[in-house]
LODO-371861 format. One record per residue (C-alpha): residue in three letters; x, y, z. Coordinates in steps of 0.25 Angstrom, whole numbers, plus 5000, padded with zeros to 4 digits. Each point is the difference from the previous one (the first is absolute). Example, Ala and Ser with C-alpha at 12.3 -4.5 7.8 and 13.67 -1.06 7.14 Angstrom:
2
ALA504949825031;SER500650144998;
***
This chain:
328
UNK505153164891;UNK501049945012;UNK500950124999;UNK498950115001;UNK499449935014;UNK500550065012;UNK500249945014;UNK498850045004;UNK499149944990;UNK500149844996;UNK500049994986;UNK498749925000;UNK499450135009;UNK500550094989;UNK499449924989;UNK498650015006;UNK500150145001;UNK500350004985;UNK498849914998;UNK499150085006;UNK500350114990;UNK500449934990;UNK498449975000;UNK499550135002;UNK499150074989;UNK500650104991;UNK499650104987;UNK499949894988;UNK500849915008;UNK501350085001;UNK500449965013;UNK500950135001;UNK500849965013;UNK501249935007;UNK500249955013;UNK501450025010;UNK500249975013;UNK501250065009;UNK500149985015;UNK498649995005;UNK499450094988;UNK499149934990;UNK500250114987;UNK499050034988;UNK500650074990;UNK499150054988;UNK500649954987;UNK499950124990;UNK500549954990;UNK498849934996;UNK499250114997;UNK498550004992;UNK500350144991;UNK498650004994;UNK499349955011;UNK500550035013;UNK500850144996;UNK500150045013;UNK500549875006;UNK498750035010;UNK499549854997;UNK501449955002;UNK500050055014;UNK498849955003;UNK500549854997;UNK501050025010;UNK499050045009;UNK499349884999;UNK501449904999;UNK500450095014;UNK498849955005;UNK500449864999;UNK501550025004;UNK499450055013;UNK499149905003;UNK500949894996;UNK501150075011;UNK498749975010;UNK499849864996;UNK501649985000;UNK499650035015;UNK500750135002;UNK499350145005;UNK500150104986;UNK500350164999;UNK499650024988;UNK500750154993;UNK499650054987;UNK501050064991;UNK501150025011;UNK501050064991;UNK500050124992;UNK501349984994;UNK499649854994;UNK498750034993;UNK499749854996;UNK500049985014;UNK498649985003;UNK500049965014;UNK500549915010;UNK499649895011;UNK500650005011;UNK500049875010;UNK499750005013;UNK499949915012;UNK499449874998;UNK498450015000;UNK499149904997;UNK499350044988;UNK498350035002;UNK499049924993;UNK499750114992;UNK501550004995;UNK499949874999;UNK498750004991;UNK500550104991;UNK501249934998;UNK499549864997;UNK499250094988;UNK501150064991;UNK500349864993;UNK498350004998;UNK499850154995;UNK499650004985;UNK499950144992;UNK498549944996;UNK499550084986;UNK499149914997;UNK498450045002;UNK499749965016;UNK498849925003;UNK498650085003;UNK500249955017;UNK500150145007;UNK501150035009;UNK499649995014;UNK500050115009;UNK500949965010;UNK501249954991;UNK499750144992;UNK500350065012;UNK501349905004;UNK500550054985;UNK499850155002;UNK500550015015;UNK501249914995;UNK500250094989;UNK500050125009;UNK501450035005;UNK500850115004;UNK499750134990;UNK499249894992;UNK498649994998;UNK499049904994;UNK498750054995;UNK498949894994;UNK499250044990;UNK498549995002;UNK498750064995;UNK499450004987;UNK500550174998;UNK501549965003;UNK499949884992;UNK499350064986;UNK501350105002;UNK501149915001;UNK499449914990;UNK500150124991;UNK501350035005;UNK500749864998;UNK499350024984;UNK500750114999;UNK501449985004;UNK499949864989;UNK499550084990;UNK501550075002;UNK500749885003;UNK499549924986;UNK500350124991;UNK501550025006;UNK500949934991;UNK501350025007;UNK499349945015;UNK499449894991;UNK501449954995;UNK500750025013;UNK498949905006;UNK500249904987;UNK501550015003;UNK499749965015;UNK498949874995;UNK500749885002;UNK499449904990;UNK500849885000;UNK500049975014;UNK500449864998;UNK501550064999;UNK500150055012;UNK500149955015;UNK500350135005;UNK499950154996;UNK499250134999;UNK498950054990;UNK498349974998;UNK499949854998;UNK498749994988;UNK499549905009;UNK499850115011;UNK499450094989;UNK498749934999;UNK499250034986;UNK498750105000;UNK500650095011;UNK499150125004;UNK500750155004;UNK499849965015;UNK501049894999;UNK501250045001;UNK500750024985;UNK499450074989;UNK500349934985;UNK499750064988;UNK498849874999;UNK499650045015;UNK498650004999;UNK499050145005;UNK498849965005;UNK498850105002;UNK500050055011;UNK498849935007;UNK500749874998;UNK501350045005;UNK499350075014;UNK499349865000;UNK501449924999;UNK500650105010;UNK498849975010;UNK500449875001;UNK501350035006;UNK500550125008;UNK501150094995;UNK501050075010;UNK500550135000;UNK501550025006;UNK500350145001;UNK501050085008;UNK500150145006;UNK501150064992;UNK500649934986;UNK501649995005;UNK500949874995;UNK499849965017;UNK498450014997;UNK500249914988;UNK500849905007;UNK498850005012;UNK498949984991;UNK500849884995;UNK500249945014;UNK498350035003;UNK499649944988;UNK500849875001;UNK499549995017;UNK498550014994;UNK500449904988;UNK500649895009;UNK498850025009;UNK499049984990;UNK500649884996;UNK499949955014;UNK498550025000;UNK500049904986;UNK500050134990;UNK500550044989;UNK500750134994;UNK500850094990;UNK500450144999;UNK499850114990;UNK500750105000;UNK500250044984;UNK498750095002;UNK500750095009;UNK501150034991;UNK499050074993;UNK499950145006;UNK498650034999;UNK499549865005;UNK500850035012;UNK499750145002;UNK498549974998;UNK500149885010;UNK500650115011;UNK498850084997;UNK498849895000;UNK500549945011;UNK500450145006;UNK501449935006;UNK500850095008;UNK501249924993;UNK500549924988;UNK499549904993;UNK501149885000;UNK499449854997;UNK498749954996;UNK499849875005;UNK498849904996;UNK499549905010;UNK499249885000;UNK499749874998;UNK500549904989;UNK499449934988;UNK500549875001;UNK501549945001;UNK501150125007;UNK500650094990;UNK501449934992;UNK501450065008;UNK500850104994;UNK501549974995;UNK500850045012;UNK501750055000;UNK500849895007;UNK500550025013;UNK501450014996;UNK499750114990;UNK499250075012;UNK500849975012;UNK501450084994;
***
């Protein structure tokens, strides 16, 4: 790790940049993504070699996770008590180059920097059923205006009508997701069951796949259950679900709705909530058109997010790469 620090940042200062992505949420725990620093420039570079075929074709989820990890790089620059220009895919010519964070002068970091980043070591992805306590108003609106960035918007889903139609929407997309094979056996190849033989590492630990999971949770098995419909509107109206969509659909809106979600999802966890992401019904292209048009968004659908309260004891963490293996 010594011979990648520059003179500019201190080993141990490189190292909690690294830490702070390292713990940052990815699709089925990939953790897609490397960290460099040169000069004053903190670096995330997307690693696409690892790539989900089935799943993610595109790579459009793989992009979002580097959203989110940018996030934290950013606001661990701010805590490491630096000003922070943040540029997204600066370089044309280098591709995996997903953006950089640039140090400025010293600058006492906010309270609001300072909140968020004292909540990436406690954010959970949560797929467990949320307790029936409502959401209150005022951290719903702390989650959405966190979530609402530049080109990204955050949208709650409220009212019996929009409810009934994502309800429907979410059965939908598992239906698809539980008769494809091929997506089904890239998620098993991903399943990390013997979590005992492993201190560090990528992949869905079974203990963060907890049994009887409904469609709105996050990952679709082939023993997902599908409730009627009444019962799942009433699960979802114990909890909100957030919409994050984005103006166009570029590789840059991806990356945005990444760093939004991640902002809302250390937020709520500052207000004692709990969350996860869904984003396997959008992959399916008439759940995500028929979103656009129920909702009549002037954009893309990227991320679904569920917020609310937990159940009892906090979700069990998920296996993380070691610093050495992020940190190049």
């Amino acid at each position: 790790m010594s011979s990648q620090v520059s003179t500019f940042w201190s080993a141990a200062a490189a190292a909690v940049l690294a830490n702070a992505v390292i713990r940052a949420p990815s699709v089925h725990n990939i953790q897609p993504w490397t960290v460099r620093v040169a000069g004053r420039e903190a670096q995330l570079w997307e690693r696409q070699d690892v790539e989900l075929p089935q799943y993610d074709p595109e790579g459009r989820d793989r992009t979002i996770s580097c959203g989110a990890a940018l996030a934290n790089l950013e606001l661990a620059v701010r805590v490491l008590g630096r000003a922070a220009t943040l540029s997204m895919l600066p370089d044309p010519a280098s591709p995996e180059l997903v953006a950089t964070v640039t140090a400025g002068d010293r600058l006492s970091p906010e309270m609001t920097d300072l909140h968020r980043y004292s909540a990436i070591d406690r954010r959970r992805s949560d797929r467990r059923q949320f307790a029936g306590t409502s959401v209150s108003a005022h951290d719903l609106a702390e989650v959405v205006r966190a979530g609402t960035t530049q080109d990204v918007y955050a949208l709650s889903v409220r009212g019996e009508f929009h409810t009934d139609a994502v309800a429907d929407l979410l059965t939908s997309a598992a239906q698809d997701s539980r008769r494809d094979r091929s997506a089904q056996r890239e998620l098993s190849t991903w399943t990390i069951r013997d979590e005992r033989a492993r201190r560090h590492g990528v992949g869905i630990a079974v203990s963060c796949m907890p049994a009887g999971e409904l469609p709105w949770a996050g990952l679709v098995r082939p023993a997902t259950g599908l409730p009627r419909r009444d019962v799942l509107r009433q699960r979802m109206d114990q909890e909100r679900l957030l919409i994050f969509f984005t103006d166009t659909d570029s590789r840059v809106d991806h990356l945005r709705a990444g760093y939004a979600l991640e902002s809302a999802w250390l937020t709520a966890v500052n207000a004692g909530l709990t969350a996860s992401i869904l984003t396997q019904p959008l992959h399916v292209p008439h759940v995500r058109a028929e979103l656009r048009k129920r909702f009549a968004l002037d954009g893309y659908p990227q991320v679904l997010m569920r917020v609310g309260h937990s159940l009892g004891t906090p979700a069990p963490a998920s296996l993380r790469r070691s610093i050495d293996e992020v940190l190049q």
